[in-house]
N, C-alpha and C positions, 0 to 999 in steps of 0.2 A: 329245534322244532317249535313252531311258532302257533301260540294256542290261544283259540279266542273260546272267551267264558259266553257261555247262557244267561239267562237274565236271574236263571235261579242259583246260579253260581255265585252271583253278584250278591243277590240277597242273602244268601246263605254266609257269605264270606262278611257282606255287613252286621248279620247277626250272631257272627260267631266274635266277632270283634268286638259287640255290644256287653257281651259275656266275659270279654279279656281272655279268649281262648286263643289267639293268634300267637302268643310268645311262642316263640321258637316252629314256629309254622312255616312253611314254606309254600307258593305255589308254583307251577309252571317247572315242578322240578322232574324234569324229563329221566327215566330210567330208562336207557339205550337198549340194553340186553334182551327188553320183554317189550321194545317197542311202546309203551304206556307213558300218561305222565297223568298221574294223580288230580284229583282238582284241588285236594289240599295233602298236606305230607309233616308232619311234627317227627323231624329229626331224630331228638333225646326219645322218643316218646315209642317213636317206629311204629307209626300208625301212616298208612294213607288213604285215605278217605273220596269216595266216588258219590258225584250223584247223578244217577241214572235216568235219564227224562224216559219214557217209554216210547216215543217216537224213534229214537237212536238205538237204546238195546233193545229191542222186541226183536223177536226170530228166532232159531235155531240156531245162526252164525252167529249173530251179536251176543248170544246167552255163554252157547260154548266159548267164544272167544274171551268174555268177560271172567268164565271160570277157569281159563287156562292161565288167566296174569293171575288171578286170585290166588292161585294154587303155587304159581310161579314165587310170589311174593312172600305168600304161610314159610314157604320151603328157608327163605330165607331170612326168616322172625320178624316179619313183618307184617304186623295185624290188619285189617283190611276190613275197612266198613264201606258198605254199600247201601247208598239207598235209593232208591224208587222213586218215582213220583210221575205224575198227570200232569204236563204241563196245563196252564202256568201254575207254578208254586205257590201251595197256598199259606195261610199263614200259620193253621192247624199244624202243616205237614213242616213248616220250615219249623216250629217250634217243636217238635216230636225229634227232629232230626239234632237240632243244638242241644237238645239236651240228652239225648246217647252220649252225642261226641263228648261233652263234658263229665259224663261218668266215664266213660273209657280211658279219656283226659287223667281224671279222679280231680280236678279241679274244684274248687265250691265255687258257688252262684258269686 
């Protein structure tokens, strides 16, 4: 499955690298059974991480469908952050969002 990033994927993935939260990160790691591939996925850590631009998930279908991998994922210990955002990402939002991922992480700065 061949996947192309957002611009805020991009940033997000350089800012989370900023932080040294990449070790043992993965992206593009496609999970077949539930159709999804994560925009990021920490292995050891069993975290996979979405960000949701509001043009894509907005709707009925896109909400449901998004809580059904959700649910699909929990089922199998796997934590699941999701976040939102207004395109384009701002830096407010990109910085709210890295520093979640890094307590969940439990990483320090």
């Amino acid at each position: 499955m061949k996947v192309r990033h957002s611009a805020a994927e991009t940033k997000l993935f350089v800012a989370l690298q900023e932080r040294n939260l990449t070790k043992g990160m993965l992206t593009d790691f496609g999970i077949p059974l539930l159709t999804t591939v994560p925009d990021f996925f920490w292995v050891e850590e069993r975290v996979a991480c979405y960000l949701d631009g509001e043009q894509v998930h907005s709707g009925i279908k896109a909400e449901a469908r998004d809580d059904r991998i959700t649910e699909a994922l929990k089922k199998r210990g796997v934590r699941v952050l999701r976040f939102s955002y207004r395109p384009p990402l701002s830096r407010k939002r990109l910085n709210e969002i890295v520093t979640e991922v890094q307590e969940v992480l439990g990483r320090a700065a």
